[in-house]
C-alpha positions as CSV (number, residue, x, y, z in Angstrom):
1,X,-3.4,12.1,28.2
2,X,-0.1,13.9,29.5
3,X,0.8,10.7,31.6
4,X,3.5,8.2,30.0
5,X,2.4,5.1,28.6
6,X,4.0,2.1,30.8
7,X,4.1,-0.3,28.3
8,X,6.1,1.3,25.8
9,X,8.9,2.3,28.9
10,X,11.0,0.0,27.2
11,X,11.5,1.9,23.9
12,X,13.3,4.5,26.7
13,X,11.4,7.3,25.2
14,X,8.5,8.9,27.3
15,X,5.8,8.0,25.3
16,X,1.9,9.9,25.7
17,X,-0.9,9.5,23.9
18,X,-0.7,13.2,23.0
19,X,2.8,12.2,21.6
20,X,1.4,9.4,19.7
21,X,-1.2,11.8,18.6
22,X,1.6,14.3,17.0
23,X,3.4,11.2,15.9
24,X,0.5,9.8,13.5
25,X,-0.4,13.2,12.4
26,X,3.4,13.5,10.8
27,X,3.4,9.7,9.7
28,X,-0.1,10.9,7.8
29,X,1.3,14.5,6.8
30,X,4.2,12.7,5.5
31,X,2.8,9.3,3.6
32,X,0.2,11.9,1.7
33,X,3.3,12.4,-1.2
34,X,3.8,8.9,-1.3
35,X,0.3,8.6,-1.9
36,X,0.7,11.5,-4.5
37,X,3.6,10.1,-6.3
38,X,1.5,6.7,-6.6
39,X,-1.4,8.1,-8.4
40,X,0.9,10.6,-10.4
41,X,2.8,7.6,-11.4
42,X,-0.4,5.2,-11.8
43,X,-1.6,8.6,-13.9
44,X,1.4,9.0,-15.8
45,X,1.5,12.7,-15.0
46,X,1.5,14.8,-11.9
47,X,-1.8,14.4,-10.4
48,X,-3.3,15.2,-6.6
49,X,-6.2,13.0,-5.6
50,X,-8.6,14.0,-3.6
51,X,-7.5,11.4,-0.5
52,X,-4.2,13.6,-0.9
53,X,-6.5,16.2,0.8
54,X,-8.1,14.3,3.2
55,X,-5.0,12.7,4.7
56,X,-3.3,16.6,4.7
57,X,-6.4,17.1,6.9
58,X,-6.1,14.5,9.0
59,X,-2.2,14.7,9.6
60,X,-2.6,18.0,10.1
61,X,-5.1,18.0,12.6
62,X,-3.8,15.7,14.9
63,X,-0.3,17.5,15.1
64,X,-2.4,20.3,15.8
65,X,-4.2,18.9,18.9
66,X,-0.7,17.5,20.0
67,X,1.0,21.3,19.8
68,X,-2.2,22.6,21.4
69,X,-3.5,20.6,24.1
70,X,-0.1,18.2,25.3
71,X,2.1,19.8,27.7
72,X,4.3,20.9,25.1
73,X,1.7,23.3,23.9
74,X,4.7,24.9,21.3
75,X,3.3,28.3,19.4
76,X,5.7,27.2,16.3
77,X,4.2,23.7,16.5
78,X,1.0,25.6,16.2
79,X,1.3,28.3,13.5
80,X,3.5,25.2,11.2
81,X,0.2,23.2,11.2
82,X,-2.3,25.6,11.3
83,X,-1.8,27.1,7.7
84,X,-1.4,23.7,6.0
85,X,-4.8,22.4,8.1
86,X,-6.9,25.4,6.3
87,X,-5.2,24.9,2.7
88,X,-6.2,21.0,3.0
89,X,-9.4,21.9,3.9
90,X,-10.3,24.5,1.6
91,X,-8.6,22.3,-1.2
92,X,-10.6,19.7,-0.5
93,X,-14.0,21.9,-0.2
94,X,-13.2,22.8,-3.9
95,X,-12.2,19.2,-5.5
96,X,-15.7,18.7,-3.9
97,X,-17.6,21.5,-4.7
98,X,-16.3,20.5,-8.3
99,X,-16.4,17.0,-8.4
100,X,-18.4,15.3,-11.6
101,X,-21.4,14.3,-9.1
102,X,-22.2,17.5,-8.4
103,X,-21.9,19.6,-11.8
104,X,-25.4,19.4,-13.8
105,X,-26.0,17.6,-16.7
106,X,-26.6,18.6,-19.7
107,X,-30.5,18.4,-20.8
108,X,-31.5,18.5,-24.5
109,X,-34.1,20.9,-25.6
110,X,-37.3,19.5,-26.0
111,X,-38.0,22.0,-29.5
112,X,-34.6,21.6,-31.1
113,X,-33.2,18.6,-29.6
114,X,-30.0,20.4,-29.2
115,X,-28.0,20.3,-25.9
116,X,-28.5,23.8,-23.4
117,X,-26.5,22.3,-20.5
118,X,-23.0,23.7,-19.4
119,X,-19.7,22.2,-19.1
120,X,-17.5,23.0,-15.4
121,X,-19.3,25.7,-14.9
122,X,-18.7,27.5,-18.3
123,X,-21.5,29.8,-19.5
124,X,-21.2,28.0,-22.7
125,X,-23.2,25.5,-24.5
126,X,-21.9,22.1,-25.1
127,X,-22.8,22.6,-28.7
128,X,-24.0,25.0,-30.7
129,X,-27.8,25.5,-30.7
130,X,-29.4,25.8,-34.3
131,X,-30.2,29.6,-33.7
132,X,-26.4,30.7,-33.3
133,X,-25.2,28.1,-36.2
């Protein structure tokens, strides 16, 4: 994976697959504001969707595998897209740990007909149950 690719010799850069590696790990890294300023804008206020997350991820995953396993193997390469790689990830485990599918529903009371579910993970009720009224 270390060995230049022939047929891109004429660009007169030494190009690897490693280096192509790193080099759509920054294109992704870098496209994920466009893709935030699309839905902000689409939104009409500032917004990060969840694919914002997953392409962080991504991006940053494959600069990471270029600064660790090319022959450039750059500790600074390393530590600059190891931090952003763990805050992507644990982002996204929390936009889907809270995402709509997974929060419960709210069920109706069979006696009072009143709701007893919760709302994002409130202890509350959604409405007030005839006893507390």
């Amino acid at each position: 994976m270390n060995e230049t690719i022939a047929a891109l010799a004429w660009t007169g850069i030494a190009v690897t697959p490693w280096k192509l590696i790193g080099l759509m790990g920054a294109m992704m890294f870098g496209a994920r504001w466009l893709l935030q300023f699309a839905a902000s804008r689409r939104a009409g206020r500032a917004v990060v969707p969840r694919s914002f997350w997953i392409i962080s991820l991504c991006g940053s995953a494959m600069t990471l595998a270029y600064f660790l396993f090319s022959d450039k193997q750059d500790a600074v390469g390393v530590l600059q897209n190891l931090l952003p790689a763990l805050t992507a990830a644990y982002s996204l485990w929390l936009e889907l740990r809270h995402s709509p599918a997974r929060r419960p529903r709210p069920q109706a009371d069979s006696n009072s007909g009143a709701w007893t579910g919760t709302s994002s993970g409130s202890r509350k009720p959604l409405s007030p149950t005839p006893a507390s009224r």
